[in-house]
N, C-alpha and C positions, 0 to 999 in steps of 0.2 A: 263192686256190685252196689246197687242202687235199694236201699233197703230203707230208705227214711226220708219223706219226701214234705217239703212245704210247698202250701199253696198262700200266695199270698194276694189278696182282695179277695172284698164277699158282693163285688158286681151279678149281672150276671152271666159272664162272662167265667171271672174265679170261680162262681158255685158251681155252674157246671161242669168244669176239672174237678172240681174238687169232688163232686157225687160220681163223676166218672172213677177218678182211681183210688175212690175206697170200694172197686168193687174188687180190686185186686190184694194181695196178701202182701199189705206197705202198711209200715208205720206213717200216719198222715198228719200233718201239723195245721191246720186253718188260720191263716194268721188273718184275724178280719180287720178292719177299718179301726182306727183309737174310739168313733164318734157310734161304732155299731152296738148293738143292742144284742150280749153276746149269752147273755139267759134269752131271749129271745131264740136266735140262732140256734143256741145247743137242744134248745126243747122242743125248736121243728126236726132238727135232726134226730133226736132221739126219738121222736113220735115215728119217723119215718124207718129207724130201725125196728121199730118194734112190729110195726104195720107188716112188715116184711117175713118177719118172725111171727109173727100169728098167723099170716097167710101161706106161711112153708115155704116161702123163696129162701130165706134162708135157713140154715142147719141152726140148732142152739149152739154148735160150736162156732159156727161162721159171728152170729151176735156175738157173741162173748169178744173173737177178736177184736172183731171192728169197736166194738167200745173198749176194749183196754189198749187198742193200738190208732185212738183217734183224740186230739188234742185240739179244741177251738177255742184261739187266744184273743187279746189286742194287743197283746206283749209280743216285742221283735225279739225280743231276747230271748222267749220260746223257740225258736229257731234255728239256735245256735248249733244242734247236734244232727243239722239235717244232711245228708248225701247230694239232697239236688233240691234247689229254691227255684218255684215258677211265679215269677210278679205276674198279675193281672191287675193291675190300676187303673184308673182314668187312661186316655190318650193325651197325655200330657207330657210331651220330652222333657223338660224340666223336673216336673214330679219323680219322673222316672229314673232319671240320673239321681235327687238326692237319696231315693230310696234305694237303689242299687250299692251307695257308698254308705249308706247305713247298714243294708246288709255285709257287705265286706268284712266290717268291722264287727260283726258279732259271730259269721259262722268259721267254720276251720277254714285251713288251708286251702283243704283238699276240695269245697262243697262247689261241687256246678252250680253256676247261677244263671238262671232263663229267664229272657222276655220274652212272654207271649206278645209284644205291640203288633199291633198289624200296619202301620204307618211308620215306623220308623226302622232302621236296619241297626243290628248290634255293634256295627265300626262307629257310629252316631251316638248311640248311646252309651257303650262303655269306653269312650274313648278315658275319663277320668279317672278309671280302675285303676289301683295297683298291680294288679293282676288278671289280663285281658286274658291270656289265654284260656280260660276256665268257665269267661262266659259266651254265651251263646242267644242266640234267634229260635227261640222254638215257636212255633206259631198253632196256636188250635184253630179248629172251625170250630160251630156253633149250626147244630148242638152234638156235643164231642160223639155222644153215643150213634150217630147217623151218621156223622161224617168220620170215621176211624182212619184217618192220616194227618198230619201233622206236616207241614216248612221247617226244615230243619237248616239252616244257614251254618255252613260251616266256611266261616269268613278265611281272612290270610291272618289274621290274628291266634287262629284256632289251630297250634301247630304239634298241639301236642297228641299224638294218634292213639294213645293208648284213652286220653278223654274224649277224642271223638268214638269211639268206640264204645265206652260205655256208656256214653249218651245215647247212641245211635240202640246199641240194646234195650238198653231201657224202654224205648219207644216202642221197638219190637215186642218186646214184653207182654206190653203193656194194649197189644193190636193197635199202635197208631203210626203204622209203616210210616218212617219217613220220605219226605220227598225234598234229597237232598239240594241246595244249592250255594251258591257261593257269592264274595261278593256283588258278581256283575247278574247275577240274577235273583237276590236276594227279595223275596216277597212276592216272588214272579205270577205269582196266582191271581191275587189283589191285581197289581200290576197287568195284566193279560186282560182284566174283566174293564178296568178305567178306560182304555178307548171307547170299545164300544155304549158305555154306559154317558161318554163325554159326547159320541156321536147322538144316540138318542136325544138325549136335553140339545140337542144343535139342531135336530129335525121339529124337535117345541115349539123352539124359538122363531124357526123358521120357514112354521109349517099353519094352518088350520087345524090340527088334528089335537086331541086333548090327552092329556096325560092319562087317562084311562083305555083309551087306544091304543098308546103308544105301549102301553106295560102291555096290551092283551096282543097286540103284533113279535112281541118278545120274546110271550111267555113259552111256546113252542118249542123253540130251536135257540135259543140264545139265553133266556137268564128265567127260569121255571118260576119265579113270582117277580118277575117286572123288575123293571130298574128303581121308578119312582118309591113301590113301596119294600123294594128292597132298604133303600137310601133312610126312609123314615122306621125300619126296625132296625139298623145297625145305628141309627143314628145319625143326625148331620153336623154334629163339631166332630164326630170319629172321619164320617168323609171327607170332611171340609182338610184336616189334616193330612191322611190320604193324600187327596189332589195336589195339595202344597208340596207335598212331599216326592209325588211320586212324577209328576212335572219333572223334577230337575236330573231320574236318572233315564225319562223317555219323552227329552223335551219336542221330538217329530211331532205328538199329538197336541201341542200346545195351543195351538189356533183351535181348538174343539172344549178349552177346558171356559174360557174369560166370563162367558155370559152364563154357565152354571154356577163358578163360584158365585158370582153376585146373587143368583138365587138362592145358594143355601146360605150365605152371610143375611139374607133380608130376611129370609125363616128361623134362623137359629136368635138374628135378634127380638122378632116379634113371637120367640118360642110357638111356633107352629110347622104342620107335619108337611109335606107338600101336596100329600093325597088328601088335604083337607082345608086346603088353603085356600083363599079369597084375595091373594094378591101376586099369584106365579102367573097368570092370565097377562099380566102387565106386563111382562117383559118379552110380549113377542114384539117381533119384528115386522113394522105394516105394509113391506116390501119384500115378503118372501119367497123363496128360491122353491120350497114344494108345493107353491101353493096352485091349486088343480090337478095333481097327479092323484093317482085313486090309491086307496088303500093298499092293495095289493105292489102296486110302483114301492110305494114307500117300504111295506114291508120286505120285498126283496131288495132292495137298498142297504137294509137294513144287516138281513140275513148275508148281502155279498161283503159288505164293513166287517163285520165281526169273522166270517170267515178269515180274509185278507190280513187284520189286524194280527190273528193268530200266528200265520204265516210269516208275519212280519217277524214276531220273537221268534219264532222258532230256524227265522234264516237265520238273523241275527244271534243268536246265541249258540245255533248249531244243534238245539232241543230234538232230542228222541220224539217223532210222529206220535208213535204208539204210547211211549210213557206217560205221555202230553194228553194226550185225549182221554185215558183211561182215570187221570188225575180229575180233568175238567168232568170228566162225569161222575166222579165220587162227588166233587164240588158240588155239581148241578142237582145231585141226587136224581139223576133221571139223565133216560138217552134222549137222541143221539148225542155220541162228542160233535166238536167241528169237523173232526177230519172223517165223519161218518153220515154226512149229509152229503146229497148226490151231486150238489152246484161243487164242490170241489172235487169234486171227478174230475169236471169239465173245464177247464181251462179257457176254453172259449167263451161258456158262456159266464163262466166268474168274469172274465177281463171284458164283456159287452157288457154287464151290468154295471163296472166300475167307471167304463167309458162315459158310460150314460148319468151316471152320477158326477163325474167331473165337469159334463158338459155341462147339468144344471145350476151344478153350483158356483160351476167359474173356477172350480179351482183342483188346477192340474195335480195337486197332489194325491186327490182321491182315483188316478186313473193307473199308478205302480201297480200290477198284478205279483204276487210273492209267490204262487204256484211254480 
């Protein structure tokens, strides 16, 4: 049983785990940054306990745990006695492998160790391990308290079923039902949302229409705050990884991804956001394939792409309809899923809009229907 948990990074990414599951009955370790400022830390944290406690959300028994069962270090070696380690670092593969092998070496045998990465798969990152079997992919959203389920990757590494189990509890536990997956569909969430986010920036490019249309065409039936200013709160070196990464295990999409990366490489150099930018204008295309279709052409375009795409993983891997859609809308925090929008009833008119899309663009690969 899982009774001693480290979070490791104080992003904000780590804080959020980490305010997430001190709301549970766990010893909690905070392992922050060497460079962090951990009087700082400890004294919002504790302001935030007590605010709680004068306002009655908590019991004075409840206070009392949580400060004698809550420890915020820089020291890794506070660590050592944890049950289960979750890295939250930079998006950095490198970073993340040397801290994985520093953790190794300081906790027991027995300790689960988690990467929350969202761009990189656990067969990648612990290949260096002494001992693979023990770690794992556990992946949160953001922000944990609204989205309560968690990517649980149980690789071919991962063979021992008495630790998938108590992994898999723990989550339970803890309300962040896993949604299990395995090698060949490791991260598949991330992964699901990058076609149609790589199709959008392809309509940018090669359309009239501005990146503040294109998020409000979106934001309905496909991704509830826009792709663009999705892209600029998660970040664009976390995306820009992503793309690189997730290219190589669904490279079908790959003619959708060229003229985005070059966008977010030119914004992450000139450290600017794209919903605020003065130089993504530039990189359209002054021979474009939508240009004259109305708003509506494009947004259903748009809506039959992301449907399709869906369809596509879920032939390809064989995905539960139902599981699938019920995930994507915890994702989405809002209805409909894909498979609860009326154009995929329709088989016909999915497959006339994707005709009609092929036709513009010249290119037969957008006209496969996967219904």
């Amino acid at each position: 049983m899982i009774k001693t948990v480290s979070v490791i990074g104080s992003g904000k990414m780590g804080t959020d785990i980490f305010y997430y599951l001190r709301d549970f009955d766990l010893n909690i370790i905070w392992k922050i940054s060497r460079n962090a400022d951990k009087d700082e830390i400890t004294g919002t944290f504790t302001k935030k306990m007590n605010r709680l406690k004068k306002n009655g959300l908590i019991t004075d028994d409840k206070y009392k745990f949580i400060i004698d069962n809550t420890t915020i270090t820089n020291t890794l070696d506070d660590i050592k006695n944890s049950d289960l380690t979750i890295e939250s670092i930079i998006e950095n593969k490198d970073a993340k492998k040397a801290l994985y092998e520093e953790i190794e070496a300081v906790v027991r045998p027995e300790t689960i160790i988690a990467s929350n990465s969202s761009s990189f798969t656990s067969v990648e990152l612990f290949k260096n391990m002494r001992n693979r079997t023990r770690c794992y992919s556990v992946h949160f959203f953001y922000p944990v308290k609204l989205r309560t389920f968690t990517e649980l990757v149980i690789s071919s590494q991962n063979s021992d079923k008495q630790l998938n189990g108590t992994i898999t509890d723990f989550l339970n536990t803890t309300m962040l039902s896993p949604f299990v997956e395995n090698d060949d569909t490791a991260l598949l969430l991330n992964r699901l949302s990058l076609p149609i986010q790589g199709f959008v920036f392809y309509i940018y490019v090669n359309s009239d229409f501005s990146i503040d249309e294109l998020d409000e065409m979106t934001i309905s039936d496909v991704s509830p705050d826009g792709v663009f200013k999705v892209f600029d709160s998660i970040g664009l070196k976390t995306i820009q990884n992503s793309v690189n990464n997730y290219s190589n295990y669904d490279p079908d999409f790959n003619f959708l991804y060229g003229k985005m990366l070059d966008i977010l490489e030119a914004h992450i150099n000139n450290n600017m956001k794209l919903t605020e930018s003065s130089i993504i204008s530039g990189f359209k295309n002054k021979n474009s394939f939508f240009s004259g279709l109305s708003y509506d052409d494009v947004k259903n375009f748009i809506l039959a792409f992301y449907i399709n795409s869906i369809l596509y993983f879920t032939k390809r891997f064989n995905l539960d309809k139902n599981e699938l859609n019920e995930i994507i809308i915890k994702n989405q925090l809002s209805d409909p899923g894909p498979f609860d929008l009326e154009i995929c009833e329709n088989r016909n008119q999915l497959k006339g809009t994707l005709e009609r899309l092929a036709e513009v663009t010249k290119n037969p690969f957008f006209k496969e229907c996967y219904l």
